[in-house]
Steps between C-alpha positions, in 0.01 A plus 500: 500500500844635442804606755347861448140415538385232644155337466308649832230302427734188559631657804210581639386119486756394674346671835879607588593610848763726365619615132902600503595669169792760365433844518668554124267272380179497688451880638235592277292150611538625873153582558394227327705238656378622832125493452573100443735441822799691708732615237926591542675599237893500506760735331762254405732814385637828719471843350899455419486184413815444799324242653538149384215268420652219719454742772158607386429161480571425840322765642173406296550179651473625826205661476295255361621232761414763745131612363450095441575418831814307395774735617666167664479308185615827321804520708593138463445517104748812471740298765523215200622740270777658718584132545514446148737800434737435739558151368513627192780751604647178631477344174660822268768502746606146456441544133757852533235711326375750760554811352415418133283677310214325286220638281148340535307506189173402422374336176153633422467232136659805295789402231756818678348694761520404872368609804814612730423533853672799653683600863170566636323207421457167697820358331690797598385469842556148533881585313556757801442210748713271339781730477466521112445800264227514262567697161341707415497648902282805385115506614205439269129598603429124472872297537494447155678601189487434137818388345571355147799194478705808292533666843652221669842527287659740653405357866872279619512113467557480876110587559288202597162540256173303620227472310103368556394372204182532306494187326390118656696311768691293202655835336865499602743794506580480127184479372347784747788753311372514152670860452829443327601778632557266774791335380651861516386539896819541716362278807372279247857421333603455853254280632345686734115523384257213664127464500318467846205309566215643327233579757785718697241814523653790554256744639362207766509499857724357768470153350543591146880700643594222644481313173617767273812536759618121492 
């Protein structure tokens, strides 16, 4: 099946012991979902959208450690990941960037438009604990944004621009920026736009910030 409706038939072969699923996504399957096993569903969004999905994240993680029976593996999981900020602070403050502010953009295999993520997102969460600043710092229902490359020329040189690309492992920087509207990109004439590693996934789990944040 799809993200939006999945095959219950294949669920229900599985025999699960418990089915965990978004509420966005999987409401109207509720009923369904719980005639084949123990269903939760998790709103990965507040009403207000004030409330960061690092956060969220985190406290999804500690409920399903805790309905698992893995709260101590839970704990020790999200204790890696405050490890692996603080070192990274370490490493920003060697490198005299704390404070900088960087745009995270995600290529989705379109020739111009990009999906930004936004102050409420994982990134921006993940930017808070670093002591950086995500642009843009406004809140999106999902942490994302679309922007176009036309949008980034009035943004300053100074910001640091990341990008996960959409093409193979072998598809450097240059070849990943097709738009030549890119040659026009402030951060780009500075040198300030890298790629990060592919499989960086940006709506993940403690494991998955970790990775996005080094």
């Amino acid at each position: 099946g799809t993200r939006q409706q999945p095959s219950l038939e294949a669920i229900a072969r599985l025999k699960p012991d418990l089915i965990i699923g978004m509420s966005y996504r999987h409401a109207a399957l509720f009923d369904a979902l719980q005639g084949i096993a123990p269903t939760v569903l998790y709103a990965f969004n507040s009403p207000d959208f004030k409330t960061d999905y690092l956060s969220q994240m985190l406290r999804v993680c500690d409920s399903i450690a805790a309905i698992s029976g893995c709260a101590t593996r839970g704990d020790a999981v999200k204790r890696q990941l405050f490890a692996r900020l603080a070192e990274d602070r370490r490493r920003l403050d060697a490198a005299g960037l704390r404070g900088q502010t960087f745009i995270l953009l995600q290529a989705l295999g379109l020739t111009d438009r990009y999906w930004m993520l936004t102050g409420n997102s994982m990134a921006g969460g993940i930017a808070r604990a670093l002591d950086l600043s995500i642009w843009p710092a406004q809140a999106t229902r999902e942490g994302t944004a679309w922007v176009t490359t036309a949008q980034l020329l009035d943004r300053p040189g100074s910001d640091r621009l990341l990008l996960i690309s959409a093409n193979g492992p072998g598809v450097g920087l240059a070849a990943s920026l097709v738009s030549p509207v890119w040659h026009h990109v402030p951060a780009r004439l500075a040198g300030h736009v890298a790629l990060i590693a592919r499989n960086s996934w940006v709506f993940g789990g403690p494991v998955s910030a970790g990775r996005l944040a080094d």
